[in-house]
C-alpha positions as MATLAB code, in Angstrom:
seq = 'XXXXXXXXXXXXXXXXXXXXXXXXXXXXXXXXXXXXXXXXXXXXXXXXXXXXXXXXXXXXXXXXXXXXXXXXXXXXXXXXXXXXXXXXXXXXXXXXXXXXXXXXXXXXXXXXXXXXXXXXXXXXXXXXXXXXXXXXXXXXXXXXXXXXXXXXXXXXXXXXXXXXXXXXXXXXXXXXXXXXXXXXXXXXXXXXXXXXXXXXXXXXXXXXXXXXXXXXXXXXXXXXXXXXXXXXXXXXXXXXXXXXXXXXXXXXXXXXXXXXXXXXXXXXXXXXXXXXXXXXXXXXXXXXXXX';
ca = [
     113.601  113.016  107.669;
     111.745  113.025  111.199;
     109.097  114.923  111.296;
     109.008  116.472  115.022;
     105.656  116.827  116.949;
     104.371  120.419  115.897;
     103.267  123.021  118.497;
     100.048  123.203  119.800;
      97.058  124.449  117.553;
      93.266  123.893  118.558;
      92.088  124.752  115.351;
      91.019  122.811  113.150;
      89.454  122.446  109.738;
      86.770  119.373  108.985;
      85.823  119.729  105.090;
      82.565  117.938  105.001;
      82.223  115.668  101.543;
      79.051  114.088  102.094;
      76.834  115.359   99.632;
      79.641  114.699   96.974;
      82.113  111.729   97.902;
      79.200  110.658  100.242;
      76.607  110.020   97.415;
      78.498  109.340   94.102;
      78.425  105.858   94.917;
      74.814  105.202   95.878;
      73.048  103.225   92.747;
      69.674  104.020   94.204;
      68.374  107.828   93.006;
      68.595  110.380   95.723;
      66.646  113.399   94.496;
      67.390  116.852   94.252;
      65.176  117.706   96.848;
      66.236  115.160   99.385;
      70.256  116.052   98.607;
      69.293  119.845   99.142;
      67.917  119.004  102.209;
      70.347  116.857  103.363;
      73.024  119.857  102.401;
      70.548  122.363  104.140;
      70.903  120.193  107.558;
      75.108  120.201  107.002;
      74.849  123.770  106.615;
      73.230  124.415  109.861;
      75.857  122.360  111.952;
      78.438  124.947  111.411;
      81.003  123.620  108.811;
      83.560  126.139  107.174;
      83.177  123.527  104.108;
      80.984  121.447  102.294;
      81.949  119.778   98.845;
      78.240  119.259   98.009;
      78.791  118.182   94.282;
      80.456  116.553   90.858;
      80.099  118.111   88.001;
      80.847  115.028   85.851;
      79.676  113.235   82.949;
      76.332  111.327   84.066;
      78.013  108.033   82.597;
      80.781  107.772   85.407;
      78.599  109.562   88.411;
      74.810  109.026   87.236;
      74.144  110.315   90.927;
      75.846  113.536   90.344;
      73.503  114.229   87.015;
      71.757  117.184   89.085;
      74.800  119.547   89.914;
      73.613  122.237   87.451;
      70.167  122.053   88.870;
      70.868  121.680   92.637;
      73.852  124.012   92.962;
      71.613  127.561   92.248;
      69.571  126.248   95.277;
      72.154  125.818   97.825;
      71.443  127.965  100.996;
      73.617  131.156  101.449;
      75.549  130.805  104.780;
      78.132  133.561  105.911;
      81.484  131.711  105.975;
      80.068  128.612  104.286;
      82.239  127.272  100.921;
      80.274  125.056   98.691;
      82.779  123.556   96.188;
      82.008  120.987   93.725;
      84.355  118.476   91.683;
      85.324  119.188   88.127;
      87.366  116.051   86.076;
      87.976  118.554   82.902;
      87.389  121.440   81.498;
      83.778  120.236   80.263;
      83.040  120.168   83.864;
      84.940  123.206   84.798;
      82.558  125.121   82.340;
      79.176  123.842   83.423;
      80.118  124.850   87.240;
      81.295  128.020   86.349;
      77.886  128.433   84.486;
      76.325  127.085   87.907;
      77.712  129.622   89.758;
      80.153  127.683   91.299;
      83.112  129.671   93.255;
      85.083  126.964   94.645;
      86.530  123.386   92.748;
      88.163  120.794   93.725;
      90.377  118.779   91.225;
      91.465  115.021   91.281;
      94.655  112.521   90.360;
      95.555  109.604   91.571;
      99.321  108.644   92.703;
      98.597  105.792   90.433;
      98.821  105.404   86.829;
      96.701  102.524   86.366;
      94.150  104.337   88.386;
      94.059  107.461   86.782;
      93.088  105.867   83.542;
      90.703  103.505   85.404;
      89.411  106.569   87.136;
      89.117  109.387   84.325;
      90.554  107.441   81.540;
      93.777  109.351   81.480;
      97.269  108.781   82.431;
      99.086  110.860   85.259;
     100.504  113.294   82.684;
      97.532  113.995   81.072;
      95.143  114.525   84.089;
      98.235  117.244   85.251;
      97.470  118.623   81.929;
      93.611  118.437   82.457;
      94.166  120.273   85.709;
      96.386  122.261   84.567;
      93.773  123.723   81.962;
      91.003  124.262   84.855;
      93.676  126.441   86.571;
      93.765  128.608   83.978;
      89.948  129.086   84.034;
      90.067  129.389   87.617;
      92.364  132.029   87.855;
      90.950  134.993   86.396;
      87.094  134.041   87.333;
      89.153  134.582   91.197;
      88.061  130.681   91.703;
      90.367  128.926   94.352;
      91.299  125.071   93.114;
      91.471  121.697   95.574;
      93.371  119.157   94.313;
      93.193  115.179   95.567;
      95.714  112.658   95.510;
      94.087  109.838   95.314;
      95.752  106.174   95.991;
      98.324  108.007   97.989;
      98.360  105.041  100.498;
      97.952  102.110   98.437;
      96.485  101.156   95.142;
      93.874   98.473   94.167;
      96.062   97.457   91.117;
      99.607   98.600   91.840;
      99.708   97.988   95.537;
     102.051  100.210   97.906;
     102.844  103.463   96.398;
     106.046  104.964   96.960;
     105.749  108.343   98.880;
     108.060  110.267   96.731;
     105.545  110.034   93.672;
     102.746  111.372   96.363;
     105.520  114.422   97.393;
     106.404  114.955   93.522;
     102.055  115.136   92.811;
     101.469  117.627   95.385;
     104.352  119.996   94.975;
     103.341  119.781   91.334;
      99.835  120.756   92.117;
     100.857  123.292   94.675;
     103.010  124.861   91.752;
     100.549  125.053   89.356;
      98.055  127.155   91.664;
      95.842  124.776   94.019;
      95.531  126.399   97.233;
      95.128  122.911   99.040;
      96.216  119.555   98.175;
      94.216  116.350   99.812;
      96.085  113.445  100.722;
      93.778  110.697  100.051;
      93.431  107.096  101.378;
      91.001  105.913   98.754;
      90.773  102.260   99.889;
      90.692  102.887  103.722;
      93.614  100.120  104.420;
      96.687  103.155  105.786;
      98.061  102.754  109.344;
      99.594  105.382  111.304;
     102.825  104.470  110.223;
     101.976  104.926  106.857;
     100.713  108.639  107.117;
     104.155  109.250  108.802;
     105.921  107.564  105.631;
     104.048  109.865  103.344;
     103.951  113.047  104.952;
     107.837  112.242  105.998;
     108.312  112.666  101.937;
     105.675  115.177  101.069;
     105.966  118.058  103.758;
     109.109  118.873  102.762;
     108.387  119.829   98.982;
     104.938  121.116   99.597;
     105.206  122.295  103.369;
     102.208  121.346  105.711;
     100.085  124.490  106.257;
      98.257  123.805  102.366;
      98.152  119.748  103.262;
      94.801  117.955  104.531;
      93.993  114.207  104.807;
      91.203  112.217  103.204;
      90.453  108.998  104.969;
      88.307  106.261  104.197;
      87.700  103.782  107.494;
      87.948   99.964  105.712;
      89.777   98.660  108.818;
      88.709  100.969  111.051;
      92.225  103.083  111.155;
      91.074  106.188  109.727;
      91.281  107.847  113.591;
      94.593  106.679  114.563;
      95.839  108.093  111.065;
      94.280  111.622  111.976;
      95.905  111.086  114.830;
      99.569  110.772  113.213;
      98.311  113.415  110.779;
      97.659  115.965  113.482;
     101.514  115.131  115.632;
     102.937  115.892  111.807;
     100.813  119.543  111.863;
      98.129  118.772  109.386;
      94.821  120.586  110.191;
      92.535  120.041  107.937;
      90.379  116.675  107.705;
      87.869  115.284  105.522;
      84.812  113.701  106.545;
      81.326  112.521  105.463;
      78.215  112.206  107.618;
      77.688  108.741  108.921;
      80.335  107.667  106.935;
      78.678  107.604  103.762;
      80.763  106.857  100.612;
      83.369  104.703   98.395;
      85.037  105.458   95.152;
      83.419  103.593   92.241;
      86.526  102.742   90.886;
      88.567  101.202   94.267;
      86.816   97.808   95.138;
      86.475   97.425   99.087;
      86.243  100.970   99.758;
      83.220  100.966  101.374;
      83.095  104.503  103.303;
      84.538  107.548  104.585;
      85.419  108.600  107.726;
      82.628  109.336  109.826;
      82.104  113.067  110.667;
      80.706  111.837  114.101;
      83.470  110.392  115.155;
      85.891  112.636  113.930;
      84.311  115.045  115.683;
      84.522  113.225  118.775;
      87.955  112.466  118.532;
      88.845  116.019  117.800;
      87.322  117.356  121.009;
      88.714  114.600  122.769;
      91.878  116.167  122.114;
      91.151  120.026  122.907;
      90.802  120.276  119.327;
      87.477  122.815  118.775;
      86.009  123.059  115.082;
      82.435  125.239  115.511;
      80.908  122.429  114.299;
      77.957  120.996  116.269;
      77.701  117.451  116.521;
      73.774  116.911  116.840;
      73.521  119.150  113.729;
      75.992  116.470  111.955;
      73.837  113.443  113.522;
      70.662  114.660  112.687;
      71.748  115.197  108.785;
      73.196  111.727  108.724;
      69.899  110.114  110.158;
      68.244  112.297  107.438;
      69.786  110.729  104.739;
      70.450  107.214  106.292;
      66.099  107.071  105.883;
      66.336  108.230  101.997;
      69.000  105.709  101.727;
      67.209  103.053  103.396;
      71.056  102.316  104.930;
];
């Protein structure tokens, strides 16, 4: 299938994962206070979105070990989501008990990352997910799910599209309002998103698709790029391009909000979100980081 340029549409949705995808990685303690502040800056620059924490076992993410504390303390901003990340239903519990009113859910098109990942197979995180749907539901709380490894995978190389397309309808199905295409290691070209999304629009449709791009090789623009000529409007990105999954060697960051912000006027493309707001809360935490 060819996927044909889609009309114009200057809107545009940047989900900002900095305090969560941003940090998990870091080995070096970033305190409550310092990651509320750093959220409190975000805030202020206008996003829609902010994923702003894991709600994990302190074993796989010791950064995310505050959630429960930090999350009561986020600042209340009129048309500001804060979602946070929940692997089971462990997780899904303790956010829920947080006060958390958005979650975002994760599997990997791989197998042998899944259980590297969340020690599970692809069948049995689906399950997992399944189960935090079913919480979600009557508590009125709208679910994310992530592809991971939709690209490529560290252990089983190229992934074939149709097992990203199969993923997503399958998450779609089940109830998530959104499903994240995600370029864990940061190698996809162009021509890649165009294989993918060539497989996956068609069984999921594109208005409930975003991307998640990690920059490796320095790509992760010219794959927005592709991503917006195939109709997708909703991007991740993490300020000062903070980030790496723990479990995908040579995955050093995400996608820079910056410069996706950049890129996005560039192209007519307004989001609200102001990009002296975004620079001054990476330059915030780039000094607590010592980066």
């Amino acid at each position: 299938m060819e996927i044909k340029q889609s009309p114009p549409n200057p809107s545009v949705t940047v989900v900002e994962v900095g305090p969560r995808d941003g940090l998990q990685n870091e080995s070096e303690w970033v305190g409550t206070a310092d990651k509320l502040r750093f959220i409190e800056l975000l805030a202020a620059a206008g996003f829609r979105r902010i994923e702003a924490a894991a709600f994990v076992h302190p074993r796989w993410m010791p950064q995310m070990r505050d959630a429960g504390v930090l999350w009561p303390r986020l600042p209340a901003r009129l048309g500001l989501a804060f979602s946070a990340l929940v692997p089971n239903e462990k997780g899904m519990r303790d956010a829920v008990a947080a006060g958390v009113r958005h979650v975002a859910v994760v599997t990997a098109a791989s197998e042998t990352f899944n259980r590297r990942n969340l020690n599970a197979g692809t069948r049995e995180t689906l399950d997992r997910i399944r189960a935090i749907l079913a919480m979600a539901r009557p508590e009125g709380i709208p679910v994310r799910g992530y592809i991971s490894t939709s690209f490529t995978c560290p252990y089983e190389g190229t992934i074939p599209p149709d097992r990203v397309a199969e993923l997503a309808e399958n998450l779609l199905a089940q109830g998530c309002f959104e499903v994240a295409i995600s370029d864990t290691l940061g190698v996809a070209t162009a021509e890649d998103v165009s294989r993918v999304l060539e497989a996956v629009i068609p069984r999921a449709g594109v208005e409930r698709l975003a991307l998640h791009l990690h920059d490796t090789y320095g790509r992760a623009l010219a794959c927005v790029g592709r991503g917006l000529e195939c109709g997708v409007r909703t991007f991740d990105a993490s300020a000062g391009g903070l980030g790496g999954c723990p479990f995908a060697p040579g995955a050093p960051g995400n996608l820079a909000t910056g410069r996706l912000l950049r890129f996005l006027e560039e192209q007519g493309m307004p989001t609200g979100i102001s990009g002296d707001a975004v620079s001054a809360a990476a330059d915030f935490i780039r000094k607590v980081l010592r980066h």
